[in-house]
N, C-alpha and C positions, 0 to 999 in steps of 0.2 A: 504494500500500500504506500503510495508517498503520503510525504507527509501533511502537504496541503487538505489528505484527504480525511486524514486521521485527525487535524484537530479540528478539520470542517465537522466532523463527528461526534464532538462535545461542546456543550453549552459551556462557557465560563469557570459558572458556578461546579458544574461538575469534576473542573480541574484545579481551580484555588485549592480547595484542601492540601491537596497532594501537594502543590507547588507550597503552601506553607513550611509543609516538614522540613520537604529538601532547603526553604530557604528559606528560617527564621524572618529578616527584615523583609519579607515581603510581607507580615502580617499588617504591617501598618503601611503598606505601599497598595491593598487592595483597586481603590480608583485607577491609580498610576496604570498596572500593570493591567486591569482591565481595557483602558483603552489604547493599550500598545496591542493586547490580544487583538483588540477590532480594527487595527490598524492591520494587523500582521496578517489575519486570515483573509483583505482585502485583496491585498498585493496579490496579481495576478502571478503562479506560479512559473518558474523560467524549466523548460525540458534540461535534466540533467541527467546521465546515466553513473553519476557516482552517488551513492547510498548511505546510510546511518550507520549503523551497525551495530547494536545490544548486543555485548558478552560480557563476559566473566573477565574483570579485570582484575589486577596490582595496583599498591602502592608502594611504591619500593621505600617510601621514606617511614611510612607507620605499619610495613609489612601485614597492611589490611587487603580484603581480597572485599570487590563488590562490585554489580553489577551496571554497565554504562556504557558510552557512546564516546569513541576520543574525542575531543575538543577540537579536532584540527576538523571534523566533521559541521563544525559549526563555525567555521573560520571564514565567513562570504557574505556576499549581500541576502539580505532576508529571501526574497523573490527565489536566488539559488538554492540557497537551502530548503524551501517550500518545496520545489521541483524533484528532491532527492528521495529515493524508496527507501524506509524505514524497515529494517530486518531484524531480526533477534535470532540468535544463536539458542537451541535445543534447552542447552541446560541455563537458559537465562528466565527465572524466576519475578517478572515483571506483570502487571497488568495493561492491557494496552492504556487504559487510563493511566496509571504512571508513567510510562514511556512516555504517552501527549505531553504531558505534565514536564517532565522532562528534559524533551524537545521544547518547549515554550521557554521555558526558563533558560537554559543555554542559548539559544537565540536571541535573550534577550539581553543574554551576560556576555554573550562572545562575537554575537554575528552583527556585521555591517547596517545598523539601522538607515533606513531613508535620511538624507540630514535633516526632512521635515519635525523630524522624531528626536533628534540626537541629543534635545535637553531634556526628555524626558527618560529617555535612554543612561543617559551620565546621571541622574540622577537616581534610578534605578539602582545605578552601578554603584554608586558614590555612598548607597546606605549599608 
């Protein structure tokens, strides 16, 4: 599934939760990130043939082991990234709502916003 189609598949509200956990200061950034969501699933999707990829990762520094997508997979303009198939490896233990969840947040911590977006984005970042 890309990804455009996967968060086209959840309402907002169905994905804050999730996105709380992973990111504490988003509990008080709810609006913010709300309307960077309605920004984000506007953007018309660009064809991409490179993909996500959910596995079983390392930290080599706190020799934890946990489930994700590298970061260099969200290294692009939002548009690019929408455009990319979302995959998970066998033994990776996600719900597609987490993954969305996920993907939202990383995109919104690492990929290329519109500069229409970029103070709302650095401010995001910035908490």
């Amino acid at each position: 599934m890309k990804l455009y189609q996967l968060l086209q598949s959840y309402d907002f509200n169905e994905l804050y939760p999730e996105l709380a956990l992973m990111f504490p200061p988003a509990r008080k950034q709810k609006d913010r990130i709300r309307k960077l969501y309605e920004e984000l699933i506007a953007i018309p999707p660009v064809e991409s043939k490179k993909s996500i990829r959910y596995e079983l990762m390392h930290d080599p520094d706190t020799e934890e082991e946990f489930y994700g997508a590298d970061d260099s997979c969200f290294a692009s303009p939002w548009g690019v990234i929408m455009g990319k198939e979302v995959k998970k490896e066998q033994n990776v233990n996600l719900s597609e709502a987490e993954i969305a969840a996920n993907c939202l947040l990383n995109i919104m911590l690492i990929g290329y916003a519109p500069k229409r977006l970029s103070i709302e984005v650095n401010n995001l970042r910035n908490t």
